[in-house]
FIKOLZA-1660 file (N, C-alpha, C; in steps of 0.1 Angstrom, whole numbers, plus 5000, padded with zeros to 4 digits):
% residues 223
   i   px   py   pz ch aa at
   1 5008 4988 5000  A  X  N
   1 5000 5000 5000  A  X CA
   1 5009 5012 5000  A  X  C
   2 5004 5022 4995  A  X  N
   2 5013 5033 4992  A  X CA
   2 5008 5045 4998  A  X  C
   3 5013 5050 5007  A  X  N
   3 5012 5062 5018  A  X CA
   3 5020 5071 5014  A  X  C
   4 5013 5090 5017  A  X  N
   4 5018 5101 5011  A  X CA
   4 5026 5104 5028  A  X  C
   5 5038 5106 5028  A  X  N
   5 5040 5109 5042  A  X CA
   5 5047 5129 5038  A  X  C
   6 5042 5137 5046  A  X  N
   6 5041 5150 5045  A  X CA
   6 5051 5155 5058  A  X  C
   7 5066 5159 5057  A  X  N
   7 5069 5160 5069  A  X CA
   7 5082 5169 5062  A  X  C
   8 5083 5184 5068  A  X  N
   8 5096 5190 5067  A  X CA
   8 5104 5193 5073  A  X  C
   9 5110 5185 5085  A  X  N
   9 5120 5180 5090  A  X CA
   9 5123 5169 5088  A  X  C
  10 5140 5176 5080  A  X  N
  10 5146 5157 5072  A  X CA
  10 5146 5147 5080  A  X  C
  11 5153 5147 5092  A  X  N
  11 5150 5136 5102  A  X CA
  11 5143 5128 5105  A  X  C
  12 5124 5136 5104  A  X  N
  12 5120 5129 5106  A  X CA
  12 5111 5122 5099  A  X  C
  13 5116 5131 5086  A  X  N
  13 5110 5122 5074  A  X CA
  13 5115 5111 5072  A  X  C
  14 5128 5112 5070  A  X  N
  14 5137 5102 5068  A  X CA
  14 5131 5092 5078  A  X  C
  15 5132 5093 5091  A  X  N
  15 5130 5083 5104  A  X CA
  15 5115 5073 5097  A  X  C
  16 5106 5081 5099  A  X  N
  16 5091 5075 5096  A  X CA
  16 5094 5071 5080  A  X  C
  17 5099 5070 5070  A  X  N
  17 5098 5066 5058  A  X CA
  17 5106 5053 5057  A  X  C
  18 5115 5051 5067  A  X  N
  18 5125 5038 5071  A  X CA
  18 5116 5034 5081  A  X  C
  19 5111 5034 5085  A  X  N
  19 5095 5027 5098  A  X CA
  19 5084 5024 5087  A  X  C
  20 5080 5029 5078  A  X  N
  20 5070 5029 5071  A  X CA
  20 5078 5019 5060  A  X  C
  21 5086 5018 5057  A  X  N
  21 5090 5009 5048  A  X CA
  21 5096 4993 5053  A  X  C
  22 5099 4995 5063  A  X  N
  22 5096 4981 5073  A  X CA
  22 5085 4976 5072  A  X  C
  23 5081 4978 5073  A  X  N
  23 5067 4975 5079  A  X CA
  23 5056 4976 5067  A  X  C
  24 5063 4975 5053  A  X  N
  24 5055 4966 5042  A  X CA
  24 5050 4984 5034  A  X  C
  25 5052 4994 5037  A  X  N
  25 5045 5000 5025  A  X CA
  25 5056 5009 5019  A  X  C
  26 5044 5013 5004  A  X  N
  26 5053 5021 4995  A  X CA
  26 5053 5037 5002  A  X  C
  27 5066 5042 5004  A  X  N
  27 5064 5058 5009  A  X CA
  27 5065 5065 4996  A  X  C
  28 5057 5078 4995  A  X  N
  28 5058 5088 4986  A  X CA
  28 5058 5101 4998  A  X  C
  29 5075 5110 4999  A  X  N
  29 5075 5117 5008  A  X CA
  29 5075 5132 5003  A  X  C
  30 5073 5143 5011  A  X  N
  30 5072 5152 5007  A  X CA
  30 5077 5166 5013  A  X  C
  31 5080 5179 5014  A  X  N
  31 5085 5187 5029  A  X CA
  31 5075 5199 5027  A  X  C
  32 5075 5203 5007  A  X  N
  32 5065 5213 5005  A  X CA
  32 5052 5211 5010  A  X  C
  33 5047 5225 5014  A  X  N
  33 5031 5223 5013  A  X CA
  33 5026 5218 4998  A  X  C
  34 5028 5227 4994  A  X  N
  34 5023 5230 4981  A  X CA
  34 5024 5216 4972  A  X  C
  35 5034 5211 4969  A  X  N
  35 5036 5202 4963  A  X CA
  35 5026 5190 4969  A  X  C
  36 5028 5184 4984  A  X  N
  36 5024 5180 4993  A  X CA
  36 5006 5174 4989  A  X  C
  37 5003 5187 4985  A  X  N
  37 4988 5195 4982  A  X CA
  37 4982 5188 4969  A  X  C
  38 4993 5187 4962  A  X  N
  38 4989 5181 4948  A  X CA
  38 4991 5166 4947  A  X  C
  39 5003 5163 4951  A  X  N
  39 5004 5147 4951  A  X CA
  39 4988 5141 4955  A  X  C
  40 4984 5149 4969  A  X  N
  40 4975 5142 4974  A  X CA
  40 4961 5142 4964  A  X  C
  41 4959 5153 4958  A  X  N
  41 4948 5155 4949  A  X CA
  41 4951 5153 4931  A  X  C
  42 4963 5144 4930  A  X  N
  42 4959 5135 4915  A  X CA
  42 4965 5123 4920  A  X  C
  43 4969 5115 4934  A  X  N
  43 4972 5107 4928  A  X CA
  43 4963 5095 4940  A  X  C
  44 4971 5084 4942  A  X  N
  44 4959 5078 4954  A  X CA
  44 4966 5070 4959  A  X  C
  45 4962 5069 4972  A  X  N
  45 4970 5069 4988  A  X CA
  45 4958 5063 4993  A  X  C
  46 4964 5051 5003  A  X  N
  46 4962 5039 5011  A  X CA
  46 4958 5048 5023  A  X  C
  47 4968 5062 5025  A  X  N
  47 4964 5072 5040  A  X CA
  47 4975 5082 5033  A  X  C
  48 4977 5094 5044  A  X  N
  48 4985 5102 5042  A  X CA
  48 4988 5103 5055  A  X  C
  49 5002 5108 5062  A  X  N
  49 5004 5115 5075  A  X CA
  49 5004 5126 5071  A  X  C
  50 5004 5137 5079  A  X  N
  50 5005 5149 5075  A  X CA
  50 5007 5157 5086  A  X  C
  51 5022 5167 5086  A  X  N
  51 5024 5177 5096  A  X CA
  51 5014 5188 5094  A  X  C
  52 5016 5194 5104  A  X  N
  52 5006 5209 5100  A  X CA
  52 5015 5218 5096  A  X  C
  53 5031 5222 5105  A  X  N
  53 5040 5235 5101  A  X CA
  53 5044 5229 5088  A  X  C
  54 5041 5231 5072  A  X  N
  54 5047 5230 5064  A  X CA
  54 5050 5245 5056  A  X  C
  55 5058 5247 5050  A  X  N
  55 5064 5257 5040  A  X CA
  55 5055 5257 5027  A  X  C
  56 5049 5265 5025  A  X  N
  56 5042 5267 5013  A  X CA
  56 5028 5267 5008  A  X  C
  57 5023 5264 5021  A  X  N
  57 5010 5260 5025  A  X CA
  57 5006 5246 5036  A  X  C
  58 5001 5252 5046  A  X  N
  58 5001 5248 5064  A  X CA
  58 4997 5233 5060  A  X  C
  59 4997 5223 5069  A  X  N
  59 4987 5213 5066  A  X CA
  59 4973 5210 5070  A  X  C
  60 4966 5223 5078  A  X  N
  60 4952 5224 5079  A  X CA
  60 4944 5226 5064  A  X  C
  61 4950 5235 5054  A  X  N
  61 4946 5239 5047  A  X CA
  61 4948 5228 5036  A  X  C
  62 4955 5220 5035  A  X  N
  62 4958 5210 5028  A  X CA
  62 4952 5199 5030  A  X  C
  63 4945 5199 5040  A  X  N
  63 4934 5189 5047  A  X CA
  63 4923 5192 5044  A  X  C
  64 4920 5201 5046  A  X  N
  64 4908 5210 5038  A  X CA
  64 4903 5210 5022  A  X  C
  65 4915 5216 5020  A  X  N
  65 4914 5215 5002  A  X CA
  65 4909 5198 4995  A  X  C
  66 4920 5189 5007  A  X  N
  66 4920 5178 5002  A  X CA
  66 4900 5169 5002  A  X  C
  67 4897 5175 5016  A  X  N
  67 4886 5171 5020  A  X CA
  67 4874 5178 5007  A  X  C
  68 4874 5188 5009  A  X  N
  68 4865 5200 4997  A  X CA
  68 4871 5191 4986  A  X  C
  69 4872 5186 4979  A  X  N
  69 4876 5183 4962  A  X CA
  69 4871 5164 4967  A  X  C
  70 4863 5158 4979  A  X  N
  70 4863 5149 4977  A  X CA
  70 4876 5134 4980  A  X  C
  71 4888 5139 4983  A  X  N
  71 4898 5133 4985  A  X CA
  71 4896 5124 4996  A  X  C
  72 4888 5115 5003  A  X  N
  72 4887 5107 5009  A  X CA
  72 4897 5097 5018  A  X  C
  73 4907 5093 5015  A  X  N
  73 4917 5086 5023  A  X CA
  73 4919 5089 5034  A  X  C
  74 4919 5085 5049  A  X  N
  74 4923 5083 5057  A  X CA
  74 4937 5101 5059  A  X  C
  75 4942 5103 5069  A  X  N
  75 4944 5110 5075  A  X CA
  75 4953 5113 5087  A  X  C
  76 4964 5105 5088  A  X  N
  76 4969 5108 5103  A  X CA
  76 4978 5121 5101  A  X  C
  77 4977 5129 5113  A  X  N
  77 4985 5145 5118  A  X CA
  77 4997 5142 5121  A  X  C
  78 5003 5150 5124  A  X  N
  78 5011 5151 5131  A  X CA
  78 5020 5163 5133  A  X  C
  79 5017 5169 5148  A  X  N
  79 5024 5184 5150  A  X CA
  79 5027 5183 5163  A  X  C
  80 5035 5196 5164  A  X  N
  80 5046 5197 5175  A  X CA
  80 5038 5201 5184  A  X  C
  81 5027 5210 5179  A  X  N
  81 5015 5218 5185  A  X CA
  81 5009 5214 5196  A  X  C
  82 5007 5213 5210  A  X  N
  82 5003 5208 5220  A  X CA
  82 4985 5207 5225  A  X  C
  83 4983 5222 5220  A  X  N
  83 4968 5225 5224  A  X CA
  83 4954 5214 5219  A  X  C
  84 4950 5213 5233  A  X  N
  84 4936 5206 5224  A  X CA
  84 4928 5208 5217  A  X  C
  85 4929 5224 5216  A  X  N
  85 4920 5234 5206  A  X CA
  85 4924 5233 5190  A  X  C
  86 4939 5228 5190  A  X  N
  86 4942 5226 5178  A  X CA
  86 4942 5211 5169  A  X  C
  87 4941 5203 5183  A  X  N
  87 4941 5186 5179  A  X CA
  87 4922 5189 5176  A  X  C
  88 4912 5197 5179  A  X  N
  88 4900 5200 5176  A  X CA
  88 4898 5202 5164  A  X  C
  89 4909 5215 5163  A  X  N
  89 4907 5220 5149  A  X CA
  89 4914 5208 5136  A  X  C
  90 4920 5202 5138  A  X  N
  90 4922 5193 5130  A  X CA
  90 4915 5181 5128  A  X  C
  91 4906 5176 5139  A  X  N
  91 4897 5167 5134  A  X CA
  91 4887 5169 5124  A  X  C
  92 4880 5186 5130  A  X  N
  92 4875 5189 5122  A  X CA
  92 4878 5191 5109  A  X  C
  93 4888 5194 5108  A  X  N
  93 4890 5195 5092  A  X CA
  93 4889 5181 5088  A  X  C
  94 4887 5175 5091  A  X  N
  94 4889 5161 5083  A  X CA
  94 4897 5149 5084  A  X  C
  95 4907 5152 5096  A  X  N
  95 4920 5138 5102  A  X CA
  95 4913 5130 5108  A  X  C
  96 4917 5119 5101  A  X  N
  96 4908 5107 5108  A  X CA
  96 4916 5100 5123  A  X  C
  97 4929 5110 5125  A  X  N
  97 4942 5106 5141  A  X CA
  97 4950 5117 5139  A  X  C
  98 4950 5118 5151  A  X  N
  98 4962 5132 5157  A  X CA
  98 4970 5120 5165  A  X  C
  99 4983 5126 5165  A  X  N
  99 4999 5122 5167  A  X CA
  99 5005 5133 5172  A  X  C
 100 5009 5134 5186  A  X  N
 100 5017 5148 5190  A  X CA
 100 5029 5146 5192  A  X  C
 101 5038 5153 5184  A  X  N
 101 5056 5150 5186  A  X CA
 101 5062 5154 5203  A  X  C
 102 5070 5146 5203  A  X  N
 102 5075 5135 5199  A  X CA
 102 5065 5121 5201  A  X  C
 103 5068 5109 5192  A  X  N
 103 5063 5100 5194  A  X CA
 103 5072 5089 5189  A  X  C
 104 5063 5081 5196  A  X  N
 104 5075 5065 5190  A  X CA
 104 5072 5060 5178  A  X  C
 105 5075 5054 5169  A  X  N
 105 5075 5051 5154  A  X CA
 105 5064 5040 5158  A  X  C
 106 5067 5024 5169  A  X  N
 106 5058 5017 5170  A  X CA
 106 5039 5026 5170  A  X  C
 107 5039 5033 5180  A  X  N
 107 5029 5040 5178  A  X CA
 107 5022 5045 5167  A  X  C
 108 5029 5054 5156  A  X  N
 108 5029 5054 5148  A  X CA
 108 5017 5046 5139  A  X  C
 109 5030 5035 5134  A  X  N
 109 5028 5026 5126  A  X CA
 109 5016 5016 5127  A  X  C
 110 5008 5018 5146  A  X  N
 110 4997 5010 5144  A  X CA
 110 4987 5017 5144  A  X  C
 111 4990 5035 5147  A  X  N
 111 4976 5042 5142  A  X CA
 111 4978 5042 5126  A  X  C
 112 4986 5040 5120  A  X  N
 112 4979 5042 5106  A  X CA
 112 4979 5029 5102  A  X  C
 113 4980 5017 5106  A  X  N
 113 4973 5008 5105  A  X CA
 113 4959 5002 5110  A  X  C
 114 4955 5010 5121  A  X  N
 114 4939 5012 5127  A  X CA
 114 4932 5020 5111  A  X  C
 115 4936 5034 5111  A  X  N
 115 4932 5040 5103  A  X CA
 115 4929 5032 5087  A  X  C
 116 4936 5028 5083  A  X  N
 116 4936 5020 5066  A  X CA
 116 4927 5011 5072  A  X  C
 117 4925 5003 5085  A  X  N
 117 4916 4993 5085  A  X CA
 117 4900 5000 5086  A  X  C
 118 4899 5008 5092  A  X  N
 118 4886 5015 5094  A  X CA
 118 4881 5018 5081  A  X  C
 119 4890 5023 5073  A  X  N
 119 4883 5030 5059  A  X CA
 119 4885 5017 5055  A  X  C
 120 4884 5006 5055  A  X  N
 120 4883 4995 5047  A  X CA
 120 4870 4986 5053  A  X  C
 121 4866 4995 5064  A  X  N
 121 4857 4990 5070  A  X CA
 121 4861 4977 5080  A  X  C
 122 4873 4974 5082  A  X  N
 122 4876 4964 5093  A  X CA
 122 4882 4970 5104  A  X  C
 123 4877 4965 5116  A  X  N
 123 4880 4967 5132  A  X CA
 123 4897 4958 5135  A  X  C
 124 4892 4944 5131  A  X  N
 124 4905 4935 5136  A  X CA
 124 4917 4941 5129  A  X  C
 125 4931 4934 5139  A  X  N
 125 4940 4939 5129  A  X CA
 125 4946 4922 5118  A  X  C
 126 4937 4915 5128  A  X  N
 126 4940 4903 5115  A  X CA
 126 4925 4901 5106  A  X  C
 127 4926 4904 5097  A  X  N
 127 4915 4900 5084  A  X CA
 127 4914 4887 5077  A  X  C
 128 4903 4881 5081  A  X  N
 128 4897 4867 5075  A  X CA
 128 4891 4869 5060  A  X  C
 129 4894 4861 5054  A  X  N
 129 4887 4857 5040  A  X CA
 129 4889 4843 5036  A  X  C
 130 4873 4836 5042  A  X  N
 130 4873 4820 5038  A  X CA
 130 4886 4812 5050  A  X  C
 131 4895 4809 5046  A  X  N
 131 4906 4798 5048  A  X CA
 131 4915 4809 5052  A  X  C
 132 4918 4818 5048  A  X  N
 132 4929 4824 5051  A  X CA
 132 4927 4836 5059  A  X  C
 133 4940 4843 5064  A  X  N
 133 4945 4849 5073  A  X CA
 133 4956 4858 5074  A  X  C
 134 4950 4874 5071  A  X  N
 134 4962 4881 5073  A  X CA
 134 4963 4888 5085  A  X  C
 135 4974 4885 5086  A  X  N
 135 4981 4896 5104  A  X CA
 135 4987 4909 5100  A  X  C
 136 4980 4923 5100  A  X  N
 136 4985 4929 5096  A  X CA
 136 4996 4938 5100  A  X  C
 137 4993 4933 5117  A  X  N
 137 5007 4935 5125  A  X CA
 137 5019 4933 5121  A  X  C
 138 5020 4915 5120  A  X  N
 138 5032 4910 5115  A  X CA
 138 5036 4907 5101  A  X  C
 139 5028 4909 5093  A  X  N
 139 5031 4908 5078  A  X CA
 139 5027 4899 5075  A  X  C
 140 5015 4892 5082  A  X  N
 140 5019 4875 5078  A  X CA
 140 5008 4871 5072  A  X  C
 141 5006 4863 5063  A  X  N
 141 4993 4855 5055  A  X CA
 141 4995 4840 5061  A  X  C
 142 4984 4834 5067  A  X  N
 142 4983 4815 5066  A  X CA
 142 4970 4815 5061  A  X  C
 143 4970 4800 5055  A  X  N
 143 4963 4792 5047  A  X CA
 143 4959 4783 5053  A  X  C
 144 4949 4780 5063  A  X  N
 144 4941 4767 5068  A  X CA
 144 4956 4764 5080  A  X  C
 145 4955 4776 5086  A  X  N
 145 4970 4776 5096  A  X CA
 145 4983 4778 5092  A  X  C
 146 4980 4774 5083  A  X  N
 146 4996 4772 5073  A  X CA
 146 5008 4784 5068  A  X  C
 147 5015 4789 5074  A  X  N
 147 5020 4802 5074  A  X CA
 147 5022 4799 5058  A  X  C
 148 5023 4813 5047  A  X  N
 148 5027 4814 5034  A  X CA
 148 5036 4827 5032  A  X  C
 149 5046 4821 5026  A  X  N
 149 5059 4827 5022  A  X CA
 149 5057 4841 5011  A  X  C
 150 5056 4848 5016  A  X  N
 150 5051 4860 5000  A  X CA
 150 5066 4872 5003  A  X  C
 151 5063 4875 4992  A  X  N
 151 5074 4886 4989  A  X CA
 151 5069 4899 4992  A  X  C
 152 5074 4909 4997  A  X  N
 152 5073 4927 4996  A  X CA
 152 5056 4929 4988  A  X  C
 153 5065 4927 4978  A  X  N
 153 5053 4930 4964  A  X CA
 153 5039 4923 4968  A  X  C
 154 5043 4909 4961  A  X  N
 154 5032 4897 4973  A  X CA
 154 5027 4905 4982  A  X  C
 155 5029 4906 4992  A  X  N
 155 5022 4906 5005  A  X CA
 155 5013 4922 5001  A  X  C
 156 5022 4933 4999  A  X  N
 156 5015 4943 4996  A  X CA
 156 5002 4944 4985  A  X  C
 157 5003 4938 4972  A  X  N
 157 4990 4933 4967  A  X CA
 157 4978 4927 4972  A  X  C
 158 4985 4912 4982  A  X  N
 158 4971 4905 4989  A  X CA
 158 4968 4913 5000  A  X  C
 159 4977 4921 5006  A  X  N
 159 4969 4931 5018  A  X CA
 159 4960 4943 5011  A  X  C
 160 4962 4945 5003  A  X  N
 160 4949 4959 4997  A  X CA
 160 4936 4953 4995  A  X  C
 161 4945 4941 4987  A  X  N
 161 4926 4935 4983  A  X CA
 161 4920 4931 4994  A  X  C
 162 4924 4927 5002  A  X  N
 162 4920 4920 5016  A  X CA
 162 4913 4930 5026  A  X  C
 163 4926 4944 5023  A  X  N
 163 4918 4951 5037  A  X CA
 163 4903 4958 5024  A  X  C
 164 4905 4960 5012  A  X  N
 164 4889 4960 5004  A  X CA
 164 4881 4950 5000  A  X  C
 165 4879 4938 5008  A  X  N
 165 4877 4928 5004  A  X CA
 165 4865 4933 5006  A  X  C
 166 4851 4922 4988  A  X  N
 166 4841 4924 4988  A  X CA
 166 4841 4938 4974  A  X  C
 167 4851 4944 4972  A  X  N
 167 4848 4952 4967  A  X CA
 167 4861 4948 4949  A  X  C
 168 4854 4953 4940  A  X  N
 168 4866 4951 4928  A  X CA
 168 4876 4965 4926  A  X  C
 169 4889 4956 4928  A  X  N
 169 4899 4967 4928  A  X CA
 169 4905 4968 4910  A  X  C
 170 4909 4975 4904  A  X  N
 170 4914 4975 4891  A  X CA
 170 4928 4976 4892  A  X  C
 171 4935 4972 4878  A  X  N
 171 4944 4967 4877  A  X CA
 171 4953 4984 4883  A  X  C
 172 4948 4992 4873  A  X  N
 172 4956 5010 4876  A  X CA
 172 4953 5009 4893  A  X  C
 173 4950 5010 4901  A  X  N
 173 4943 5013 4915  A  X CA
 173 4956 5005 4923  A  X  C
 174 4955 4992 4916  A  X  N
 174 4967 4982 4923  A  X CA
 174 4978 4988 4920  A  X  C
 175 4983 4991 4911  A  X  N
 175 4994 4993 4902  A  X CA
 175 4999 5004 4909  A  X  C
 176 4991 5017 4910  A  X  N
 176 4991 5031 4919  A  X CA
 176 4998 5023 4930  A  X  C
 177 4990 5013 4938  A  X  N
 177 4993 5009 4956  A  X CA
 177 5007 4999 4956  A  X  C
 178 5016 4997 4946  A  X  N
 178 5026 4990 4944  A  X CA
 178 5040 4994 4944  A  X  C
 179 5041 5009 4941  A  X  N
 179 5052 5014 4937  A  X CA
 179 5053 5027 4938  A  X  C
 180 5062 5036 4941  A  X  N
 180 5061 5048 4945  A  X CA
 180 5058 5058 4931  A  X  C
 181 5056 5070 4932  A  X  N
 181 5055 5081 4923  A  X CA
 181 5064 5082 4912  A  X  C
 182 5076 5076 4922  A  X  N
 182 5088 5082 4918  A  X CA
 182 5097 5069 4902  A  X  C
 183 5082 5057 4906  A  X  N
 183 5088 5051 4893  A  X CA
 183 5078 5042 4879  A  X  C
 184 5087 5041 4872  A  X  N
 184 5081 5041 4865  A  X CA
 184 5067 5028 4857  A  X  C
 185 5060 5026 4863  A  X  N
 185 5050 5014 4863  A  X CA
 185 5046 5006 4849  A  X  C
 186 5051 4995 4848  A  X  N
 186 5052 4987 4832  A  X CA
 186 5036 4979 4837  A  X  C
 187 5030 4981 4823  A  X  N
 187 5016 4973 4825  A  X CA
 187 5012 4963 4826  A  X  C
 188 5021 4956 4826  A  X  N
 188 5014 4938 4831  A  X CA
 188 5019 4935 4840  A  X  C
 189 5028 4942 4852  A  X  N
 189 5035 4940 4865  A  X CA
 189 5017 4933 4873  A  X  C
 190 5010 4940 4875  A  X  N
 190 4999 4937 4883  A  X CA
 190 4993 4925 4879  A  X  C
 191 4993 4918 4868  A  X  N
 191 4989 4907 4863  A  X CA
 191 4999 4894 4864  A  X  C
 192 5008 4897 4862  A  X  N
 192 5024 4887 4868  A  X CA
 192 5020 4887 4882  A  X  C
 193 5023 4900 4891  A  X  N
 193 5019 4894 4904  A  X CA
 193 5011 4888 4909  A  X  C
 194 4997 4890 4902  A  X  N
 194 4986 4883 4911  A  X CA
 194 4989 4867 4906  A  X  C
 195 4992 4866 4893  A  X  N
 195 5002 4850 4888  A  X CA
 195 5005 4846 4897  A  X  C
 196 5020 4852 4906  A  X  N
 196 5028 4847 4913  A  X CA
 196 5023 4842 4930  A  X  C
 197 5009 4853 4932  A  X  N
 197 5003 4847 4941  A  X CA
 197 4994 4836 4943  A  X  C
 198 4988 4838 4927  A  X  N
 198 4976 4827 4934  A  X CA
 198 4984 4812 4929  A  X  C
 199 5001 4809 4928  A  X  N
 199 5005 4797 4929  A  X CA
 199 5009 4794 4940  A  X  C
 200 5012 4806 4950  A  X  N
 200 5018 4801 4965  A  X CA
 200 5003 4800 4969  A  X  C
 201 4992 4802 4968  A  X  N
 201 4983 4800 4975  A  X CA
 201 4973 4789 4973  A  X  C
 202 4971 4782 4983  A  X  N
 202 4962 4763 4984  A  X CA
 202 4948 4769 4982  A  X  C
 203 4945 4778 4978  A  X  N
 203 4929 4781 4980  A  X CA
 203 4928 4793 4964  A  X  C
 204 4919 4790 4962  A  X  N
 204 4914 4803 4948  A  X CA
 204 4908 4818 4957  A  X  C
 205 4919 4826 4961  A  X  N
 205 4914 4833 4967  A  X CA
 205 4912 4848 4962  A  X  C
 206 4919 4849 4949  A  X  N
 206 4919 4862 4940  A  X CA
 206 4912 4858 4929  A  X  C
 207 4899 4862 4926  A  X  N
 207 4894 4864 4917  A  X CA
 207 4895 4874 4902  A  X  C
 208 4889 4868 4894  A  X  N
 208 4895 4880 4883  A  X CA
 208 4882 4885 4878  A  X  C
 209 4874 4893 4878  A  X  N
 209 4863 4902 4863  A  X CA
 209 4870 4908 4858  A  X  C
 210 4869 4904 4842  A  X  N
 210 4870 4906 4830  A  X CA
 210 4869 4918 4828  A  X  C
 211 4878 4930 4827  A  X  N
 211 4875 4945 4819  A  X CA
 211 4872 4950 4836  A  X  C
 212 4871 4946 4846  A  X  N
 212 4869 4954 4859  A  X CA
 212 4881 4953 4866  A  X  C
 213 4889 4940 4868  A  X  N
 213 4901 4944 4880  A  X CA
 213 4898 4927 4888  A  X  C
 214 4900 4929 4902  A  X  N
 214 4906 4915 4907  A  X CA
 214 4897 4920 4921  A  X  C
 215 4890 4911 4926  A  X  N
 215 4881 4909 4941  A  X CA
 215 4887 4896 4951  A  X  C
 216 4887 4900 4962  A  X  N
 216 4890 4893 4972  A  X CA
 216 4876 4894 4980  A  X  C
 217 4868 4881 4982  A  X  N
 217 4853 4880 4993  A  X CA
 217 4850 4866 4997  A  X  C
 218 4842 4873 5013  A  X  N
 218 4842 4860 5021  A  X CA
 218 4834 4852 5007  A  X  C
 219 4834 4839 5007  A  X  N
 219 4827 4827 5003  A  X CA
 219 4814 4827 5007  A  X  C
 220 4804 4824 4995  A  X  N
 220 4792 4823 4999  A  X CA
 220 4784 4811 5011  A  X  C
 221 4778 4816 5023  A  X  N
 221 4774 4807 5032  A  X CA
 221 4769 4794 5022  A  X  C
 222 4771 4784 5031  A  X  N
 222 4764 4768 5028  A  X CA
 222 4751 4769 5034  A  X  C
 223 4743 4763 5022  A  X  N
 223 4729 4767 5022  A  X CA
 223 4724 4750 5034  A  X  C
% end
């Protein structure tokens, strides 16, 4: 999954983009507001973090804009700012988690994993579908218990569909959640991958519609 992380202190960009890439996702980072502003409104993100003190335009207003134009994704803050009046004012604008510096990266890393689960509509942090099982703590997928071996790529594919499961994802959508901005995306990468998955997998768990994209959903009850 590919996350816009918005932060103009190198440090701690740097810090959180080496935490966030541990821990299985694509970063696209940023220091400008301004620039910051636009990534978020053409391109599409799993969540965004987002400081408020940025250069070129604040991150309230970039929250705002983002919210006004329909930009829907998820949301976590993050400012040095202490007041409650201002963790207020940024809910309202539209952060779905406030984060007050300093903080620990673990922390971090499981609010915006709360957050991507919510907008996916799941509570747990492990997600069932049929036979299998992802832990999105640990990175891990099993199969009727059975731990399965998946790669970076792997695992970042069957977690999107999983945490949208029920819903059809398209090939561009995936393809966007695989790789950062910054390269350059060949067209049958998303179709090789899901190849590569559904051979490590004992169960038919990626579906394909034709001219729509690829669905992951529970199995229909036995009548």
């Amino acid at each position: 999954m590919r996350i816009l992380l918005i932060e103009d202190d190198t440090r701690i960009r740097q810090d959180v983009t080496a935490a966030l890439e541990t821990s299985g996702y694509v970063v696209d980072s940023e220091s400008d507001g301004e620039e910051a502003w636009f990534l978020g409104d053409t391109e599409s993100y799993a969540a965004a973090i987002l400081d408020l003190g940025l250069p070129g335009m604040d991150g309230l207003t970039i929250l705002k804009r983002w919210r006004a134009a329909g930009r829907n994704f998820p949301v976590l803050v993050l400012t040095a700012r202490g007041a409650w009046t201002e963790r207020v004012e940024g809910i309202d604008a539209g952060a779905d988690d406030y984060l007050p510096k300093p903080f620990r990266m673990e922390e971090l890393t499981a609010r915006l994993r709360a957050i991507i689960r919510r907008s996916g509509g799941q509570a747990n942090a492990v997600i069932t579908v049929g036979e299998a099982e992802l832990d999105t703590r640990q990175m891990r997928l099993s199969v009727r218990g059975v731990p399965i071996n998946l790669s970076p790529q792997e695992y970042r594919l069957l977690a999107y569909l999983m945490l949208n499961k029920g819903r059809v994802v398209s090939q561009q959508e995936l393809s966007e959640h695989l790789q950062s901005v910054h390269f350059e995306r060949e067209s049958n990468a998303v179709e090789v991958l899901v190849g590569r998955v559904r051979r490590k997998l004992p169960v038919a768990l990626i579906e394909t519609r034709r001219g729509f994209g690829y669905i992951v959903e529970d199995p229909e009850p036995v009548q």
